[in-house]
Every structure is written in C-alpha cells, then in structure tokens.
C-alpha positions in Angstrom: 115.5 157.5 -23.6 114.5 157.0 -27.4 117.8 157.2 -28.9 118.1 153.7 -26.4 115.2 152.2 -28.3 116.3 153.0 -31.6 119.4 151.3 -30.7 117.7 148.4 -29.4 115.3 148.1 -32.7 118.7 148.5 -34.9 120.2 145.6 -33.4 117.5 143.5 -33.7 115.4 143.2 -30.2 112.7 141.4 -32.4 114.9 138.7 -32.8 116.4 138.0 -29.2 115.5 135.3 -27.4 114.3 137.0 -24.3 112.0 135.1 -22.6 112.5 136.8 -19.3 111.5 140.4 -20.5 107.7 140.7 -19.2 107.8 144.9 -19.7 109.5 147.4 -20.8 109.5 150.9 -19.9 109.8 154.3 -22.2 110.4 157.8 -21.2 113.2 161.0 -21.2 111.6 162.1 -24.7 109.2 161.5 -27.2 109.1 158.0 -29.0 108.0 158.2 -32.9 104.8 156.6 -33.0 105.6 154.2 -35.3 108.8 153.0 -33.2 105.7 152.7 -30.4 103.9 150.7 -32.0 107.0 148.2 -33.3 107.6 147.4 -29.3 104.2 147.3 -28.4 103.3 144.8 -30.7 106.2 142.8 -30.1 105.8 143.1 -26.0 102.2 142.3 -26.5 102.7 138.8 -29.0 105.4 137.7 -26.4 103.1 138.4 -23.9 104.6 141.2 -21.9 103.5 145.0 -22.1 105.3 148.6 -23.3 104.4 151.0 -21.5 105.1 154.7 -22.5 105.6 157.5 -19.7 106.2 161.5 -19.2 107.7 162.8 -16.3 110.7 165.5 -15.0 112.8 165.1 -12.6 110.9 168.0 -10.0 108.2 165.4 -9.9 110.4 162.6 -8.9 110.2 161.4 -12.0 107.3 160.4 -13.5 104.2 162.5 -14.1 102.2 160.3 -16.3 102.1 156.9 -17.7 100.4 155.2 -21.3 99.8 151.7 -20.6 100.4 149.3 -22.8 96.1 148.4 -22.6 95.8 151.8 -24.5 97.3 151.6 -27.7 97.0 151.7 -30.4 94.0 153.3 -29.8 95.6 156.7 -27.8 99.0 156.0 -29.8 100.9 159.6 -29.4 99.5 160.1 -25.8 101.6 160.8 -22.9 99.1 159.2 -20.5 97.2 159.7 -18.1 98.5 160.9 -14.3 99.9 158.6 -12.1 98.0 157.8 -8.7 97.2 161.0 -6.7 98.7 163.2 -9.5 96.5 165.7 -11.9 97.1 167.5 -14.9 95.7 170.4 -16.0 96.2 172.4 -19.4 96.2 176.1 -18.7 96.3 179.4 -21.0 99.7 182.2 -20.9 96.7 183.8 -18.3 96.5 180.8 -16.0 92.9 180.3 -16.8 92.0 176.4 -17.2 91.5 175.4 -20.9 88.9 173.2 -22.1 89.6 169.5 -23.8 91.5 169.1 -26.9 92.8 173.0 -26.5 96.8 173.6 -26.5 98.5 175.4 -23.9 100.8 175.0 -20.6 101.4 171.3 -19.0 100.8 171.8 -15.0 101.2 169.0 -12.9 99.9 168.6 -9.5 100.7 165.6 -6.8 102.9 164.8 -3.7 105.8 163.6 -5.8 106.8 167.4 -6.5 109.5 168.2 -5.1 110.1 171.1 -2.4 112.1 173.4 -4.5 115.6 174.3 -4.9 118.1 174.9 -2.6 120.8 177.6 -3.8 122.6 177.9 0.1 121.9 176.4 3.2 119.9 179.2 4.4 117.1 178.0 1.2 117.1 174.8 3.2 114.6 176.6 5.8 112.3 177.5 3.6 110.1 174.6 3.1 107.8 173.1 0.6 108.1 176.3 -2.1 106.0 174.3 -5.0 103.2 173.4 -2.9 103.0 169.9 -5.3 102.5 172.2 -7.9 104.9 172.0 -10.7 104.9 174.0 -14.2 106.3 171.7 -16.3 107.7 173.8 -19.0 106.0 171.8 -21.8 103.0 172.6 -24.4 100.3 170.2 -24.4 96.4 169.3 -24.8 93.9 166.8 -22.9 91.8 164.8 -24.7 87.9 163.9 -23.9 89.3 160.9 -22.2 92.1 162.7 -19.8 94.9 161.6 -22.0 97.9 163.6 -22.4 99.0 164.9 -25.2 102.7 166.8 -25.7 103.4 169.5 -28.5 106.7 170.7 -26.9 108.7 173.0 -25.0 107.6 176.8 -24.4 111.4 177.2 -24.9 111.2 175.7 -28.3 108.9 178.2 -30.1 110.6 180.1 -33.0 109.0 182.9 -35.0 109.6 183.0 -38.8 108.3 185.9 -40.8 105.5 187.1 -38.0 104.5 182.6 -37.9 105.3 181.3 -34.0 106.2 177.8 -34.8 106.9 174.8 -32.7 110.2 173.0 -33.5 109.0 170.1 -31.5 106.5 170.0 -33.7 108.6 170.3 -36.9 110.2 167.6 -35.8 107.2 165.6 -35.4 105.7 166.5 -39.0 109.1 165.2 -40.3 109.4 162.1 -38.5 109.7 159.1 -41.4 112.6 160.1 -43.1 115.1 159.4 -40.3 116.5 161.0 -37.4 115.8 165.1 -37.4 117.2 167.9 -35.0 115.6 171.3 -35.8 116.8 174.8 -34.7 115.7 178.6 -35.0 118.0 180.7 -37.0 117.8 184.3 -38.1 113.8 184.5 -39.4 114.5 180.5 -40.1 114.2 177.1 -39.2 117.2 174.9 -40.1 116.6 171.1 -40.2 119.9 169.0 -39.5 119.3 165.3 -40.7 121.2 162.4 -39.9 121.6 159.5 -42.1 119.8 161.3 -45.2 119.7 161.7 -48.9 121.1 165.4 -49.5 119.6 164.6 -53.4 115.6 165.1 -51.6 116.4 168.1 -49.6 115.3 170.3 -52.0 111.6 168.7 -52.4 111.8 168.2 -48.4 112.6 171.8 -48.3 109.6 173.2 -50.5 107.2 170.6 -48.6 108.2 172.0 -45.6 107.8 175.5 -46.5 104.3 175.2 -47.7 102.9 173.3 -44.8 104.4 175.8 -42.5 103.0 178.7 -45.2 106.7 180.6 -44.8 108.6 181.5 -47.9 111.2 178.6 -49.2 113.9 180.7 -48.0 113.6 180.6 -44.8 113.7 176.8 -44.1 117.3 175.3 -44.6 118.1 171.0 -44.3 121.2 169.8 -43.5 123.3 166.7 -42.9 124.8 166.3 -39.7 126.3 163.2 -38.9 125.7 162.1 -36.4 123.3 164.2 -35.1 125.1 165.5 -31.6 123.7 164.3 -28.4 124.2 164.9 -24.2 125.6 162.5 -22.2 122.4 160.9 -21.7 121.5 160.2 -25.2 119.6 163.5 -26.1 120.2 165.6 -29.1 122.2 168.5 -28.3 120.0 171.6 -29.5 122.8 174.0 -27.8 125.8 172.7 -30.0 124.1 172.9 -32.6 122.5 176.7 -32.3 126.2 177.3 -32.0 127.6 175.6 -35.1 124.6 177.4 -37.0 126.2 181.0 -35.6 129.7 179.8 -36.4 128.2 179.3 -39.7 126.2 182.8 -40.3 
C-alpha cells in the first residue's frame, strides 16, 4: 500500500541497518513518483531492487509489474504484463486504441478469475470472464508496452460542462503533502492533510486555471488526518458524506 511506504520513509528506512532486505515490493495504489524514486535509489545503492506493480484482486492479484531495471527511465509506469498476461487500452466503443491514447485498462491472462458466485447455483456456471477482465481503470500504453494509469472510470467528475479526473487532480497536486479530492455540486473539493491553510487561496486559483473552471468551483480543505479503510486507503466515501453533511 503507499500509505505503508510513507510510513516507512517517515521513520527513517534510509537509515536502518537492513542488510537482509534484497527487494521490496509496491502496489494497492499509486506511489508519488518522487517517493519511487527515494526507494529505488536506496534499494539500488544497497544493492537490492524496488519493484513497482498494478494488479486487482479478479486477476489474482497482480496484472503488471515495473522492475526495478526500468527506472528512472519509465518512472510513473505501471509496467508491463506479467508472463502470459496482455493489456490492451480500448475506447467507451470497445475499439483498440493506438499508443500513447487514453482510454479503458483491459487485462487478459489465465490469472482471471472465473467470476462471482452470488448462490450455489452460480457455482455451475463456469469460467464467466473467459481470462478477460475490465479493470475499471483509465490508462495509456506507451511505444514501449508500458503501462500507464490516469484513474478510475468511477472517479470522473464534471465541473461546468469540463469531465475531469480526480485521480488526476490528485496527481497534479502531488508535492505539497497528502491530498484526497472529491466531486461536489459543479466542484471539486480538495481535503489536505498536514497543510498550510495560509496558501490555500494561491493553491486554489492555481488549481482553477490549470483546470480552466472558474475559482469558485474548486474548494481546499484541511482534514486531519485524511480518513482511510482498513487497509490503509483513503476513504473517498466518508468523505463525499462529510462534504453533504456540510452543503
């Protein structure tokens, strides 16, 4: 999970004397780059590895996998497939999009699972996915075959007529410490943790005009802490209901 390697960065990992630690091992959610690149580089001068991976837990659970041999240089990638697995990037039609084009993350291989079994009787009816499983997420594929996210099909908001990816909000706002962001009303509101309530204004305005919707409709927050699931991701659902509390 990435809230575990924030934690381990915050408590000082660099530091430990951990000579039995060859490689370690990322997914669950995206990793900032720049917190990539921090365990990377100290997994590669100890002479170990970090490798970064994608995966759901239909596809039992890893889809993909960045090695460690490929950064910096595809830093923000996903991967590429594991062994026997394929992704493809494909349009709201279904039609197969070219490289470098954003649209639907479909993952092929034997690791999908069967399907879902609501009652016994769904037990009978065998392999529903046909190792076919749509993932959910928003993605493109470079020239290379390298994965690259750009969020949940779930996480689109639109904001005076704009679609916008809150994913990718969240990504254009990574720097200035941990940020949760949620659709309200024709608005984005961005719940900080940890920041300076004295910059939200210029935060705010910057935000605005790089997402070309009027000042009003973006809102920042502080929430601390920011709330999370049992397994250490933020909790986008209590916070969509403390924003309708609020309204």
């Amino acid at each position: 999970m990435p809230y575990t390697f924030h934690m381990l960065r915050r408590l000082g990992f660099d530091k430990l004397d951990l000579p039995s630690v060859r490689m370690l091992t990322q997914a669950g959610g995206r990793l900032e780059p720049a917190v990539v690149t921090w365990f990377h580089e100290i997994m590669t001068a100890r002479g170990g590895a970090f490798h970064v991976m994608y995966g759901q837990t239909e596809a039992a659970p890893r889809m993909t996998c960045l090695p460690s041999s490929a950064l910096p240089a595809k830093l923000g990638s996903a991967g590429l497939p594991l062994p026997g697995g394929r992704i493809e990037i494909r349009g709201a039609d279904g039609t197969p999009l070219p490289s470098d084009a954003q649209g639907h993350v479909v993952y092929q291989g034997p690791n999908v699972m069967m399907g879902y079994a609501e009652d016994t009787s769904d037990l009978a009816l065998g392999d529903v996915h046909g190792d076919r499983l749509e993932t959910g997420d928003l993605g493109s594929l470079d020239a290379d075959g390298y994965l690259f996210l750009g969020g949940r099909t779930t996480r689109i908001a639109k904001v005076y007529g704009t679609r916008i990816s809150l994913d990718e909000v969240e990504q254009m706002l990574q720097g200035g410490g941990p940020v949760a962001v949620v659709a309200g009303p024709d608005s984005l509101v961005v719940h900080c943790e940890g920041a300076d309530e004295d910059g939200f204004d210029d935060r705010r305005r910057r935000l605005a005009h790089d997402l070309r919707v009027p000042v009003s409709a973006v809102r920042f927050r502080r929430t601390d802490p920011l709330p999370r699931t049992p397994n250490g991701k933020i909790d986008y659902r209590t916070l969509e209901a403390r924003g309708k509390r609020s309204a």
